[in-house]
N, CA, C, O and CB atoms as a CASP TS submission, in Angstrom:
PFRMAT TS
TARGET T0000
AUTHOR 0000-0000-0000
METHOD Language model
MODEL 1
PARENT N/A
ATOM      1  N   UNK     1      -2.920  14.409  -7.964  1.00  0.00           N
ATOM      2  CA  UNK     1      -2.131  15.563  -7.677  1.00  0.00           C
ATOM      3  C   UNK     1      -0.695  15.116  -7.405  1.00  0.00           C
ATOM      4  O   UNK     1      -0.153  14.221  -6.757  1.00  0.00           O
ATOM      5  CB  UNK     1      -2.716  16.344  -6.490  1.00  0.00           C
ATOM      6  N   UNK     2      -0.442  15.801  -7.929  1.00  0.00           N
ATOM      7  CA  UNK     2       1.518  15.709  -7.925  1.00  0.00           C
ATOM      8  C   UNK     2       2.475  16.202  -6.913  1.00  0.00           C
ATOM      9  O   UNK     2       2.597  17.426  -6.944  1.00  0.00           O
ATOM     10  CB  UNK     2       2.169  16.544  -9.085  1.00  0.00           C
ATOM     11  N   UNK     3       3.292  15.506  -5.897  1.00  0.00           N
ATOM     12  CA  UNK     3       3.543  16.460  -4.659  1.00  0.00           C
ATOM     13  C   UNK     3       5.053  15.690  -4.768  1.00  0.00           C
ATOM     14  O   UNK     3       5.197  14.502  -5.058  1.00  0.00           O
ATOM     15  CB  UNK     3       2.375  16.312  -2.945  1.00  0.00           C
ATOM     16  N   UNK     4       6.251  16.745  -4.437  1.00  0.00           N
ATOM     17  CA  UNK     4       7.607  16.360  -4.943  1.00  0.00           C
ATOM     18  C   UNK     4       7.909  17.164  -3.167  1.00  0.00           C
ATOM     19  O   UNK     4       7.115  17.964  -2.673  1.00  0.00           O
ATOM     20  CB  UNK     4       8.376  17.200  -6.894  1.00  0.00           C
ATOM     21  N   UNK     5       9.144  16.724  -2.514  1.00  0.00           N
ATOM     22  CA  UNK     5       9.817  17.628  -2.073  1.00  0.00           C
ATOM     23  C   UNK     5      11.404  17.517  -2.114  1.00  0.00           C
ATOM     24  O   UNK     5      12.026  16.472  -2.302  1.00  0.00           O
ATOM     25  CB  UNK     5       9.334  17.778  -0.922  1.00  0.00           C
ATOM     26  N   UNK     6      11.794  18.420  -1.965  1.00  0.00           N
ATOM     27  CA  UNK     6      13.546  18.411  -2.477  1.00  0.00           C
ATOM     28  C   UNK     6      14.067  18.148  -0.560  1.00  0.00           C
ATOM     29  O   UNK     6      14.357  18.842   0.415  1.00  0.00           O
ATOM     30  CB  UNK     6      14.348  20.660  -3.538  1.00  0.00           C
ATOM     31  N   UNK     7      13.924  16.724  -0.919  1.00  0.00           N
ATOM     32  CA  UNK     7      14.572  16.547   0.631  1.00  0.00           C
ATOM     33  C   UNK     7      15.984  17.141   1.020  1.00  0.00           C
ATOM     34  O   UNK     7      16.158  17.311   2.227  1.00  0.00           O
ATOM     35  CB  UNK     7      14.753  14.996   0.931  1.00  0.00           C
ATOM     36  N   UNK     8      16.597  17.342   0.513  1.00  0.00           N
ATOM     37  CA  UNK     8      18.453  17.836   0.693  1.00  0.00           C
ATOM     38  C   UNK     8      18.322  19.106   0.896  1.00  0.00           C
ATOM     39  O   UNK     8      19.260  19.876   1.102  1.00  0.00           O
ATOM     40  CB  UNK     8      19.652  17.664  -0.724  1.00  0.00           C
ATOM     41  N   UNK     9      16.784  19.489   0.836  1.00  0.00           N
ATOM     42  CA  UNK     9      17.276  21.240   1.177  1.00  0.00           C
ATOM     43  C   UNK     9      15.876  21.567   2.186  1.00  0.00           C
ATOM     44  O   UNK     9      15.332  22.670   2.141  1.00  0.00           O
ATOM     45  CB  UNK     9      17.349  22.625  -0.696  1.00  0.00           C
ATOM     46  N   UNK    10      15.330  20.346   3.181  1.00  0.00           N
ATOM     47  CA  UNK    10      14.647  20.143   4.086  1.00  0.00           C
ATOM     48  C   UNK    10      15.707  20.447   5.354  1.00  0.00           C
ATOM     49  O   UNK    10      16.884  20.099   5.448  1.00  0.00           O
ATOM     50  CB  UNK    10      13.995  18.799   3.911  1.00  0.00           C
ATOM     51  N   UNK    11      14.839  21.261   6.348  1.00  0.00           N
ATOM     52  CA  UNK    11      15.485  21.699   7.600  1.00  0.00           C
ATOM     53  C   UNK    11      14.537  20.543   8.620  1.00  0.00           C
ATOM     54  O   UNK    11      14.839  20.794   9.787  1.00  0.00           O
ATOM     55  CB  UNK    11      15.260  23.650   7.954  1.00  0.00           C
ATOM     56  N   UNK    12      13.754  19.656   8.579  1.00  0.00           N
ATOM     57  CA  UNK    12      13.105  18.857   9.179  1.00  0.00           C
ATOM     58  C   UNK    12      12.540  20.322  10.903  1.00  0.00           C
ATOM     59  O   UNK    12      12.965  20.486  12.046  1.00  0.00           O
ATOM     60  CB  UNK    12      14.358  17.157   9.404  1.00  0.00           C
ATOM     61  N   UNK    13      11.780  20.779  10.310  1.00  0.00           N
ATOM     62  CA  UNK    13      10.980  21.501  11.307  1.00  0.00           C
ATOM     63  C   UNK    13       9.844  20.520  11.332  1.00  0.00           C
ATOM     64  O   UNK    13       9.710  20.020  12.449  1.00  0.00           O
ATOM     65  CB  UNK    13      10.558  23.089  10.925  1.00  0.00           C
ATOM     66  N   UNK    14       9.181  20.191  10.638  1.00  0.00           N
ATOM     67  CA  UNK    14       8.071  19.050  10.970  1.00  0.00           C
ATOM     68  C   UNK    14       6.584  19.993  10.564  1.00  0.00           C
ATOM     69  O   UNK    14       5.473  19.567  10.879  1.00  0.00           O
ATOM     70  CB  UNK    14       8.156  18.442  12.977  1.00  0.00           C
ATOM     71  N   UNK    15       6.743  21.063   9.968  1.00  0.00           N
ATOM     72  CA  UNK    15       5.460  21.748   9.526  1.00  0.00           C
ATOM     73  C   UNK    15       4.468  21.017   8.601  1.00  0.00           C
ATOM     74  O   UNK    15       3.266  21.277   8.537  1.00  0.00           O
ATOM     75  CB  UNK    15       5.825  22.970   8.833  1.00  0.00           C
ATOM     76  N   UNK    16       5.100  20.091   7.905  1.00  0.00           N
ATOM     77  CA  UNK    16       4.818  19.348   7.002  1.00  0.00           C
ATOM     78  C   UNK    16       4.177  18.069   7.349  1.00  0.00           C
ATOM     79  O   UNK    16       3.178  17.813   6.677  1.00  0.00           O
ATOM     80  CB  UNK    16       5.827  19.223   6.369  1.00  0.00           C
ATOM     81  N   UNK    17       4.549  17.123   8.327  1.00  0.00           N
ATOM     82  CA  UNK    17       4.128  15.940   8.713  1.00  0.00           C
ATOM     83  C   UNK    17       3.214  16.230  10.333  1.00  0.00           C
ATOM     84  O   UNK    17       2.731  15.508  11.205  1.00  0.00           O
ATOM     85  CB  UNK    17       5.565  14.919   8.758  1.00  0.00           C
ATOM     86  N   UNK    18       3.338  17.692  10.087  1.00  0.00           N
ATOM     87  CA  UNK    18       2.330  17.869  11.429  1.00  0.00           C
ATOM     88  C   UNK    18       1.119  18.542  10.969  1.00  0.00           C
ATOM     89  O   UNK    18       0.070  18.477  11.611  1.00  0.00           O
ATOM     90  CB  UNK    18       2.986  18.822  12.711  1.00  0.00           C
ATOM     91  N   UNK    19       1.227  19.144   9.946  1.00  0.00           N
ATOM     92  CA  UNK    19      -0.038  19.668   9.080  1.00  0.00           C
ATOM     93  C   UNK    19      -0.857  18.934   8.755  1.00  0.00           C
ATOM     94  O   UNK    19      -2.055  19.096   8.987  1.00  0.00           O
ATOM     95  CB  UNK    19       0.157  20.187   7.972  1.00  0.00           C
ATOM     96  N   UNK    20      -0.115  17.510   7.856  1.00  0.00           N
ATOM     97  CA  UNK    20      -0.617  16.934   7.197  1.00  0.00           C
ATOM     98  C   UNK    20       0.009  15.028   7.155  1.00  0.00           C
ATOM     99  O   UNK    20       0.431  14.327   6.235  1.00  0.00           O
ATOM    100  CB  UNK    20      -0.524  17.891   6.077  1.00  0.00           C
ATOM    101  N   UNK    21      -0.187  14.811   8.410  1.00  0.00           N
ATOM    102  CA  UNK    21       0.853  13.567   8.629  1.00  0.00           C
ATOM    103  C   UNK    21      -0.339  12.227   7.363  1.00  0.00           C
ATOM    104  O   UNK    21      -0.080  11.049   7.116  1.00  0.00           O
ATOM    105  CB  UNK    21       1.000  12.970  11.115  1.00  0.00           C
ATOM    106  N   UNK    22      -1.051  12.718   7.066  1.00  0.00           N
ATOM    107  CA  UNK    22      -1.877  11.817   6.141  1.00  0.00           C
ATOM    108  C   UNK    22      -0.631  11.024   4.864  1.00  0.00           C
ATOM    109  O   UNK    22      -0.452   9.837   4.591  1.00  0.00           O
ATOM    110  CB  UNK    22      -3.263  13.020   5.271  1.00  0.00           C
ATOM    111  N   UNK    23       0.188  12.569   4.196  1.00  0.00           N
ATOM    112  CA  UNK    23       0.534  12.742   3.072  1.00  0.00           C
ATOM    113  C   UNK    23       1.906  12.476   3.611  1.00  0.00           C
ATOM    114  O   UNK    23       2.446  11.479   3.132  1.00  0.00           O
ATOM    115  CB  UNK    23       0.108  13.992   2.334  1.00  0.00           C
ATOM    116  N   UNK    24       2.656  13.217   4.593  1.00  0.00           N
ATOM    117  CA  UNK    24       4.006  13.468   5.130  1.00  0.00           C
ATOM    118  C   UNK    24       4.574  12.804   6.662  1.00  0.00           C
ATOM    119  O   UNK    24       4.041  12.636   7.760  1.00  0.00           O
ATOM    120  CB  UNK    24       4.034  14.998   5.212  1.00  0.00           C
ATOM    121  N   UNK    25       5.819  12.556   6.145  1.00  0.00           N
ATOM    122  CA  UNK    25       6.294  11.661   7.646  1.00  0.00           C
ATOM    123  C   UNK    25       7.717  12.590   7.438  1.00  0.00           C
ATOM    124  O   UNK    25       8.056  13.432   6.607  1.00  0.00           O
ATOM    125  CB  UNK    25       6.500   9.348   7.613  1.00  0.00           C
ATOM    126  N   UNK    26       8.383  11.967   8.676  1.00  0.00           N
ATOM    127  CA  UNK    26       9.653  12.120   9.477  1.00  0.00           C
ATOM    128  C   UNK    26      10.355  10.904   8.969  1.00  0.00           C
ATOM    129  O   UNK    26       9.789   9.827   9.154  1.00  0.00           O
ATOM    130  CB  UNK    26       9.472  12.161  11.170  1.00  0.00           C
ATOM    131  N   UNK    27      11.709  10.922   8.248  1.00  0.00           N
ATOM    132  CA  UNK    27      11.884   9.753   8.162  1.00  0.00           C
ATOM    133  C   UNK    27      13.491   9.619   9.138  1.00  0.00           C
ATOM    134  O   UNK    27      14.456  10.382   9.094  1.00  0.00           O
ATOM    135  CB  UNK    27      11.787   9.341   6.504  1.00  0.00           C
ATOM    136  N   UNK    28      13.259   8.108  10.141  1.00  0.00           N
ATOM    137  CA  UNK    28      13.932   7.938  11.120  1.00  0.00           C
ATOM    138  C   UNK    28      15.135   7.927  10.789  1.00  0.00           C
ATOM    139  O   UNK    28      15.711   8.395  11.772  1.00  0.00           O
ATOM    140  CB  UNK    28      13.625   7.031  11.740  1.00  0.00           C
ATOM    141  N   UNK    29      15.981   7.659   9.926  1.00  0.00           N
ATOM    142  CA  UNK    29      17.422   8.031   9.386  1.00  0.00           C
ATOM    143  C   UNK    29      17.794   9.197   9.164  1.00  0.00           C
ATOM    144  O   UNK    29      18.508   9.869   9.907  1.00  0.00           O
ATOM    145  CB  UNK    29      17.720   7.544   8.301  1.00  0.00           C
ATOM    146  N   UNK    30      17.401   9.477   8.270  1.00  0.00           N
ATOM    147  CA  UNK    30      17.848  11.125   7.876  1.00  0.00           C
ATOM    148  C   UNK    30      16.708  12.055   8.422  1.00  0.00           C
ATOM    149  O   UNK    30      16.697  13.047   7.693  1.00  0.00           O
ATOM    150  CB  UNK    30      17.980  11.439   6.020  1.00  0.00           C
ATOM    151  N   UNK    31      15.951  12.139   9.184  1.00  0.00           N
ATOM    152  CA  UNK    31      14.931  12.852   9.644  1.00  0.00           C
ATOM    153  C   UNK    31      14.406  13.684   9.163  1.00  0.00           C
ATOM    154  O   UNK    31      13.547  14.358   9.732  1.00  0.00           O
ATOM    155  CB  UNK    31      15.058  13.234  10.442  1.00  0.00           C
ATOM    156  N   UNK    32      14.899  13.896   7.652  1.00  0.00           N
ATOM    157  CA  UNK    32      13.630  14.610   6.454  1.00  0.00           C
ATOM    158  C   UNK    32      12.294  14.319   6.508  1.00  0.00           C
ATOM    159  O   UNK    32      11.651  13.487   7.149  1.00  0.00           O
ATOM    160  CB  UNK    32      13.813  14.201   4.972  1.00  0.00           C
ATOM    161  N   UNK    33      12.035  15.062   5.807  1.00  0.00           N
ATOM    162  CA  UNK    33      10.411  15.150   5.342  1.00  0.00           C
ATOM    163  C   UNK    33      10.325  13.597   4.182  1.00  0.00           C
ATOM    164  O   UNK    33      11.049  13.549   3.188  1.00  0.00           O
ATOM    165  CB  UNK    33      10.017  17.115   4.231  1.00  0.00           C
ATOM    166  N   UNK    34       9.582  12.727   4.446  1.00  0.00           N
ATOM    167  CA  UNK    34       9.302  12.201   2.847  1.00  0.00           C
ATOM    168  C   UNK    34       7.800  12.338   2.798  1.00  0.00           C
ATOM    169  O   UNK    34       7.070  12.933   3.591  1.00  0.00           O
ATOM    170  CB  UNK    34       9.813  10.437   2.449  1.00  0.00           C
ATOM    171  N   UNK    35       7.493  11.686   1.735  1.00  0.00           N
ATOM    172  CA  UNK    35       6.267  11.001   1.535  1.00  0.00           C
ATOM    173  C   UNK    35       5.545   9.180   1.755  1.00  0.00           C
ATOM    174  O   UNK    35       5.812   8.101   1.225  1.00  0.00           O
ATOM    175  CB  UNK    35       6.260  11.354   0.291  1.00  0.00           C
ATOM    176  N   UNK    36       4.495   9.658   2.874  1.00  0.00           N
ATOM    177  CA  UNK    36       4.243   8.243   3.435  1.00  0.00           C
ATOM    178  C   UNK    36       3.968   7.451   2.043  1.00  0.00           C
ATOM    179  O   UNK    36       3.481   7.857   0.988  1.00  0.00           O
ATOM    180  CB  UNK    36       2.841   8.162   4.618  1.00  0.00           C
ATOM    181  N   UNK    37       4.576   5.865   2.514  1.00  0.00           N
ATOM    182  CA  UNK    37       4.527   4.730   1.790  1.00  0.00           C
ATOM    183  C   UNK    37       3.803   4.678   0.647  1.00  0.00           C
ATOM    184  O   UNK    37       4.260   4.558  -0.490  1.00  0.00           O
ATOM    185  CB  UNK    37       4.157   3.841   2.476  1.00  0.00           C
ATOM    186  N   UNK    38       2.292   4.801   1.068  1.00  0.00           N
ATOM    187  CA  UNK    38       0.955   5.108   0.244  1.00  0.00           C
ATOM    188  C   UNK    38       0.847   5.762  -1.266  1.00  0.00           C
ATOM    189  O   UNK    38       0.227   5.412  -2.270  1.00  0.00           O
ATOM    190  CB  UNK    38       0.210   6.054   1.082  1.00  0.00           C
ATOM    191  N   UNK    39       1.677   6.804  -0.996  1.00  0.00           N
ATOM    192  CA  UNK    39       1.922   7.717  -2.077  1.00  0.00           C
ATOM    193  C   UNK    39       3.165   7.665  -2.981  1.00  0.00           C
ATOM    194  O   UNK    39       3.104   7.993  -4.166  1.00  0.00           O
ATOM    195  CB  UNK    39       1.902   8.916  -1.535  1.00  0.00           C
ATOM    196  N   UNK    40       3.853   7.409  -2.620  1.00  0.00           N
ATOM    197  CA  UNK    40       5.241   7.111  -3.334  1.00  0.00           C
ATOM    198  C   UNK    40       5.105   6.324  -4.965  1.00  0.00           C
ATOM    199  O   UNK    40       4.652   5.227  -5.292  1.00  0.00           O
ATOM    200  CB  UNK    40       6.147   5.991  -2.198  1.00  0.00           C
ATOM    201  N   UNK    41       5.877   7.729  -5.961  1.00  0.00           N
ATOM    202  CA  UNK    41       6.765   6.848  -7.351  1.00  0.00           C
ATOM    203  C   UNK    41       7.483   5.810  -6.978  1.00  0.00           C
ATOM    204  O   UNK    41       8.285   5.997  -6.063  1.00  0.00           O
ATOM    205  CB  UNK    41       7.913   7.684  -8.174  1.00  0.00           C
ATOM    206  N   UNK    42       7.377   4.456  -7.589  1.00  0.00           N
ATOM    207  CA  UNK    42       8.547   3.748  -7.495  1.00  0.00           C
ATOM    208  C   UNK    42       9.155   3.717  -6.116  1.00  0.00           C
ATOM    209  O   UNK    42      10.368   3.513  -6.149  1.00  0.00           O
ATOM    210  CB  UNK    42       9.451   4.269  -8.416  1.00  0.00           C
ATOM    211  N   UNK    43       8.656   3.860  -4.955  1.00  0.00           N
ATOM    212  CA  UNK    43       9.193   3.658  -3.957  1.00  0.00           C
ATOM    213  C   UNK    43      10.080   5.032  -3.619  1.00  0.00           C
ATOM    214  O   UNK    43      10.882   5.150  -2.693  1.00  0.00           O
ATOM    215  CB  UNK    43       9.857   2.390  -4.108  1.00  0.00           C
ATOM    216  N   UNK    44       9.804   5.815  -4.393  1.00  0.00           N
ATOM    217  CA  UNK    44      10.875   7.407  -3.928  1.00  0.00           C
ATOM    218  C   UNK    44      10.282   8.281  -2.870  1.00  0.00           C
ATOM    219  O   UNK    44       9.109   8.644  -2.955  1.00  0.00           O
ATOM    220  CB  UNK    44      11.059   8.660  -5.332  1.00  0.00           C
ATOM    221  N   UNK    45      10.978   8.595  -1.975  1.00  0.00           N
ATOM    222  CA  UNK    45      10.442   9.313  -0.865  1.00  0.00           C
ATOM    223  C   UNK    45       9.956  10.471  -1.292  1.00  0.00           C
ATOM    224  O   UNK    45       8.989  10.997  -0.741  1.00  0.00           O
ATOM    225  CB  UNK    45      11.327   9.543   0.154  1.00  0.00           C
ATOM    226  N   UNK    46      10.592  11.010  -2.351  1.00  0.00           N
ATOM    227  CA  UNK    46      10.575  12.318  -2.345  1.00  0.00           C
ATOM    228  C   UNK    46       9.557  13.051  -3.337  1.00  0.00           C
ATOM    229  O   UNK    46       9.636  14.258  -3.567  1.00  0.00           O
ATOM    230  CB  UNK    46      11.875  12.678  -2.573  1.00  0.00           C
ATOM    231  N   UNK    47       8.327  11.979  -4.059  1.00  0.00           N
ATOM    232  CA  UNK    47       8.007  12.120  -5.148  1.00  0.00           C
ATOM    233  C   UNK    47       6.813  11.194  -5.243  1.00  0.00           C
ATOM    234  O   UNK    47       6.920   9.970  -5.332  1.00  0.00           O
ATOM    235  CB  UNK    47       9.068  11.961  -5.986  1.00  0.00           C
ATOM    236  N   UNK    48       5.407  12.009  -5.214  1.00  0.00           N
ATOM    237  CA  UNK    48       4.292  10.843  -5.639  1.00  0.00           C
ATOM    238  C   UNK    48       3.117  11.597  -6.359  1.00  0.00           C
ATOM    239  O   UNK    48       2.943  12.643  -6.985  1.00  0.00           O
ATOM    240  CB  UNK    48       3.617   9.950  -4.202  1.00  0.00           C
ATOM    241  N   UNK    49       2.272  10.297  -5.853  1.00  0.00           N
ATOM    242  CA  UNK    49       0.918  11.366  -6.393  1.00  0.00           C
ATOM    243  C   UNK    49      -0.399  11.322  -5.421  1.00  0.00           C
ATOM    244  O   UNK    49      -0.890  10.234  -5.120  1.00  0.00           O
ATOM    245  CB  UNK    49       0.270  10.817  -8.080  1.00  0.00           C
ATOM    246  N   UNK    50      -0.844  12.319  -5.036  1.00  0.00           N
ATOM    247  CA  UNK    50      -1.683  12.458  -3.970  1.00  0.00           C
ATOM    248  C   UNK    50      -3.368  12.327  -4.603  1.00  0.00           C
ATOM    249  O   UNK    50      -3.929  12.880  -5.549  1.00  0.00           O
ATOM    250  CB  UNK    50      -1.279  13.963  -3.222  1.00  0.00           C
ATOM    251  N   UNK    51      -3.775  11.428  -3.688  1.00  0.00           N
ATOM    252  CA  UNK    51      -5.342  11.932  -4.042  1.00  0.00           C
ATOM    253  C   UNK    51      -6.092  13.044  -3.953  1.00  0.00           C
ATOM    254  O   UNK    51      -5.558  13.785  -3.127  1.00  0.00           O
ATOM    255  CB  UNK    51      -6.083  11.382  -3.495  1.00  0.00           C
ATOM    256  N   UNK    52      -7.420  13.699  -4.559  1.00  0.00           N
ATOM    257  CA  UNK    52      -7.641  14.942  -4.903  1.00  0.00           C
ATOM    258  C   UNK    52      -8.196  15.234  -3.488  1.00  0.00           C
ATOM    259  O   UNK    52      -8.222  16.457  -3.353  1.00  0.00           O
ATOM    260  CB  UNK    52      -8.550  15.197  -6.226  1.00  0.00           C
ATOM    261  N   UNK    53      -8.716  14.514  -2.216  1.00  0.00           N
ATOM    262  CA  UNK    53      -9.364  14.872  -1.210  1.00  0.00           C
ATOM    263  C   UNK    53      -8.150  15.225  -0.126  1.00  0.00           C
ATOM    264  O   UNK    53      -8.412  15.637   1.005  1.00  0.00           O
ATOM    265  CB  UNK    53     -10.408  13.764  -0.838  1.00  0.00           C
ATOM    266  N   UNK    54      -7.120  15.067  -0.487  1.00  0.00           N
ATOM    267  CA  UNK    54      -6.073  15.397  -0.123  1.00  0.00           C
ATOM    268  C   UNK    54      -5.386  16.815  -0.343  1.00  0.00           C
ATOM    269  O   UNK    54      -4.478  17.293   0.337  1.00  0.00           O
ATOM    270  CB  UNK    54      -5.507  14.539  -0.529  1.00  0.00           C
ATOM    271  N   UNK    55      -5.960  17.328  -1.341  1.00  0.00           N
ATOM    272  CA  UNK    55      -5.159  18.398  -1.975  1.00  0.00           C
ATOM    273  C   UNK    55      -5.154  19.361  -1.504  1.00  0.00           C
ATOM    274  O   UNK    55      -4.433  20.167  -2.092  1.00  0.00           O
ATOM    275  CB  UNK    55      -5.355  18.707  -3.038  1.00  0.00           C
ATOM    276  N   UNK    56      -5.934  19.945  -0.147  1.00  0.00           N
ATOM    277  CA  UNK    56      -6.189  21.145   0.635  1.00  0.00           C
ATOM    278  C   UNK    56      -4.749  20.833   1.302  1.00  0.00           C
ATOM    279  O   UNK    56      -3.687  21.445   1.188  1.00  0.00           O
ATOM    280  CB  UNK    56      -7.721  21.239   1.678  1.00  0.00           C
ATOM    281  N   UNK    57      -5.093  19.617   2.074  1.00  0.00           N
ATOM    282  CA  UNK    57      -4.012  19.152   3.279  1.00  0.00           C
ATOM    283  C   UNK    57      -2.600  19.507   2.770  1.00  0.00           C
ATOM    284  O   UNK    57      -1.890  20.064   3.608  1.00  0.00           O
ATOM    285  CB  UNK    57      -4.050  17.382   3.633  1.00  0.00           C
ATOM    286  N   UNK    58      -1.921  19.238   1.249  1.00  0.00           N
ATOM    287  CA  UNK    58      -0.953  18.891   0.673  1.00  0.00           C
ATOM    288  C   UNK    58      -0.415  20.515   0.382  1.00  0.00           C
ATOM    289  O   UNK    58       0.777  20.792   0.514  1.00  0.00           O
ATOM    290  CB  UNK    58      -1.297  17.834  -0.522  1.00  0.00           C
ATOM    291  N   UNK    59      -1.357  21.471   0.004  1.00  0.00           N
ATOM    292  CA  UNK    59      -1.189  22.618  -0.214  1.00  0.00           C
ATOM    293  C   UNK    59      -0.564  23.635   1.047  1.00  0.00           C
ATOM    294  O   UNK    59       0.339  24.469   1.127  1.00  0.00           O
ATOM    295  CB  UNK    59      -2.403  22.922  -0.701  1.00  0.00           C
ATOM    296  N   UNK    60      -1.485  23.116   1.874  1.00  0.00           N
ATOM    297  CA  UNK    60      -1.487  23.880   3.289  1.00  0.00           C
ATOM    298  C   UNK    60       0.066  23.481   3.945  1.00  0.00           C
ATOM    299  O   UNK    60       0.663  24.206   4.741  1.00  0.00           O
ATOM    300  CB  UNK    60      -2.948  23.248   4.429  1.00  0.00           C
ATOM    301  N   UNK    61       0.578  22.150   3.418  1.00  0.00           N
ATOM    302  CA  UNK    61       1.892  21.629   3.993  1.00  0.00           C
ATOM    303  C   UNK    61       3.149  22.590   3.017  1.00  0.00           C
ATOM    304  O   UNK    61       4.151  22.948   3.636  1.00  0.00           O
ATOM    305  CB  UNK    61       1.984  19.644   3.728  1.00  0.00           C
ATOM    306  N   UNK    62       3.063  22.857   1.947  1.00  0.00           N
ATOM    307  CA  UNK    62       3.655  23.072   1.160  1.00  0.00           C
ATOM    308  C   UNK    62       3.730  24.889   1.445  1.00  0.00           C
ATOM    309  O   UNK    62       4.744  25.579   1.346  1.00  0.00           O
ATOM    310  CB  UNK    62       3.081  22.344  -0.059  1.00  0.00           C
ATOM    311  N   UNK    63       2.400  25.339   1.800  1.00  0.00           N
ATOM    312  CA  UNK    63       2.028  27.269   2.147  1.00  0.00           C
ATOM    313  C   UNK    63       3.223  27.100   3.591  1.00  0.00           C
ATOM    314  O   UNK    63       3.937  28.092   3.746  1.00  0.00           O
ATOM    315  CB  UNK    63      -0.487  27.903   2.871  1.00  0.00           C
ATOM    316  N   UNK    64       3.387  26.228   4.338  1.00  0.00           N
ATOM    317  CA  UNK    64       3.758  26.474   5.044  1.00  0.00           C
ATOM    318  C   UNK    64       5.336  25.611   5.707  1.00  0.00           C
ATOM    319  O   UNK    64       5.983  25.608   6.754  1.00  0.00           O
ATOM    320  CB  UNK    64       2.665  26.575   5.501  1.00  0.00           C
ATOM    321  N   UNK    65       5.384  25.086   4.627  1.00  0.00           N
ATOM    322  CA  UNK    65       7.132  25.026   4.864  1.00  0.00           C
ATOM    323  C   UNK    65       8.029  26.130   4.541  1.00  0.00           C
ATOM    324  O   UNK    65       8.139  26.662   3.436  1.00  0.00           O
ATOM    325  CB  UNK    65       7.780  23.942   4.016  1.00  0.00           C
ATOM    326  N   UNK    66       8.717  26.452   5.709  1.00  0.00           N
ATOM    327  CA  UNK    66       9.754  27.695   5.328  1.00  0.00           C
ATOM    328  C   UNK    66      10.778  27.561   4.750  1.00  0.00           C
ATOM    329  O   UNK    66      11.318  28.664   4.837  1.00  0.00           O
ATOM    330  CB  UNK    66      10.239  28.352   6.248  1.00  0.00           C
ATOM    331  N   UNK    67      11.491  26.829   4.135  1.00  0.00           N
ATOM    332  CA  UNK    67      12.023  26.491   3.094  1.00  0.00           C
ATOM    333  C   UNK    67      11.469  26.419   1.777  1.00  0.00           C
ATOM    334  O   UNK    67      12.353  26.239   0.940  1.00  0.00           O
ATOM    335  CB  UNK    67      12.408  25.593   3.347  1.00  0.00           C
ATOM    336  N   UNK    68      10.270  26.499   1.281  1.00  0.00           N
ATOM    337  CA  UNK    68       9.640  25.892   0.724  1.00  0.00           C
ATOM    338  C   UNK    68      10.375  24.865  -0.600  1.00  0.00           C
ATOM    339  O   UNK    68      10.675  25.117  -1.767  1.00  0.00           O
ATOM    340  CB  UNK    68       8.749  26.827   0.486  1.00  0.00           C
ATOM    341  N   UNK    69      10.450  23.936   0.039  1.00  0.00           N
ATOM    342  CA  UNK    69      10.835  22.507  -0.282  1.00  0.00           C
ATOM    343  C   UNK    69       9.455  21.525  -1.022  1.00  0.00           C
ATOM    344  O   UNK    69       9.585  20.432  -1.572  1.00  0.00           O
ATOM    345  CB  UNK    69      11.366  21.802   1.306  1.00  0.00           C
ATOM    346  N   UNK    70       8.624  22.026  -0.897  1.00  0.00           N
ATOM    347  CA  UNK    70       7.588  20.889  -1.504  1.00  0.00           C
ATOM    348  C   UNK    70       6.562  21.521  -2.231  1.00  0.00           C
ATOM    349  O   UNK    70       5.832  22.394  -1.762  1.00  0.00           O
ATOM    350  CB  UNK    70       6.850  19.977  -0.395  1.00  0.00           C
ATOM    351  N   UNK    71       6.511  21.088  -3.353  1.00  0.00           N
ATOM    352  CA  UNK    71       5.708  21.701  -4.632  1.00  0.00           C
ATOM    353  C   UNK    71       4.025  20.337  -5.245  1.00  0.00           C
ATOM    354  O   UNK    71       3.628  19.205  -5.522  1.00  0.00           O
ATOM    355  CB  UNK    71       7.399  21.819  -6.267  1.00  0.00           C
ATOM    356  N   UNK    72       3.821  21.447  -5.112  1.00  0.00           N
ATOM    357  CA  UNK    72       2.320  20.698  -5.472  1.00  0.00           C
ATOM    358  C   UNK    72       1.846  21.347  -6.447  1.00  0.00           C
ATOM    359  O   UNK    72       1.606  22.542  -6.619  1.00  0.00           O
ATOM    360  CB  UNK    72       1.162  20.675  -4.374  1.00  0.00           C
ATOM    361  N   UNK    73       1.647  19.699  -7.577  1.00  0.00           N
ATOM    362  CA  UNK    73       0.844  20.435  -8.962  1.00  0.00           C
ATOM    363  C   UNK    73      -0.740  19.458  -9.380  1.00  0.00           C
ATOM    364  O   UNK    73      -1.194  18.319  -9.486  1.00  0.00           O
ATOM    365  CB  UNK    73       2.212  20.297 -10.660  1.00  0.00           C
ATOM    366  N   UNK    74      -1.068  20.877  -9.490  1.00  0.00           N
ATOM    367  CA  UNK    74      -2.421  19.661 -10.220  1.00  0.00           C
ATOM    368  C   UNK    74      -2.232  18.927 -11.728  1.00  0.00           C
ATOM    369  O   UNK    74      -1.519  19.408 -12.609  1.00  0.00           O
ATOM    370  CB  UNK    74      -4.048  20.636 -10.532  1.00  0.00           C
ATOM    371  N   UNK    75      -2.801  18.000 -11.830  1.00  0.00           N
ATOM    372  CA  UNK    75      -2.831  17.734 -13.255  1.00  0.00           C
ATOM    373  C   UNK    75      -4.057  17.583 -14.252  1.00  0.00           C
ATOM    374  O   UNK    75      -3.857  17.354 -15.445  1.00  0.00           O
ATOM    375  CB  UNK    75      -2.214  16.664 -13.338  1.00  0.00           C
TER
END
């Protein structure tokens, strides 16, 4: 599963890494949303691919960011 978020237009409320801190962190510099280590393209925070037992968690982060900043696709 495919999970992107557009960090530059993240308000860092933390709905995301508190839903689902499996998939999502706080990151200590810019205090966006990324994606933990685990999951990461190429080392990009903002961009990976999630495992399928994951995909409730990833959804539920994404239903509930108010920005909605993070998109989840199946493939």
């Amino acid at each position: 599963m495919y999970v992107k978020i557009e960090r530059c237009s993240c308000v860092s409320c933390g709905a995301c890494w508190n839903t689902c801190p499996e998939i999502f962190d706080q990151n200590p510099c810019d205090e966006y949303s990324e994606l933990v280590e685990a999951y990461r393209f190429c080392g990009s925070r903002a961009e990976g691919e999630v495992p399928e037992e994951l995909a409730a968690c990833a959804r539920e982060a994404a239903y509930l960011c108010p920005v909605e900043v993070i998109t989840v696709e199946e493939e």
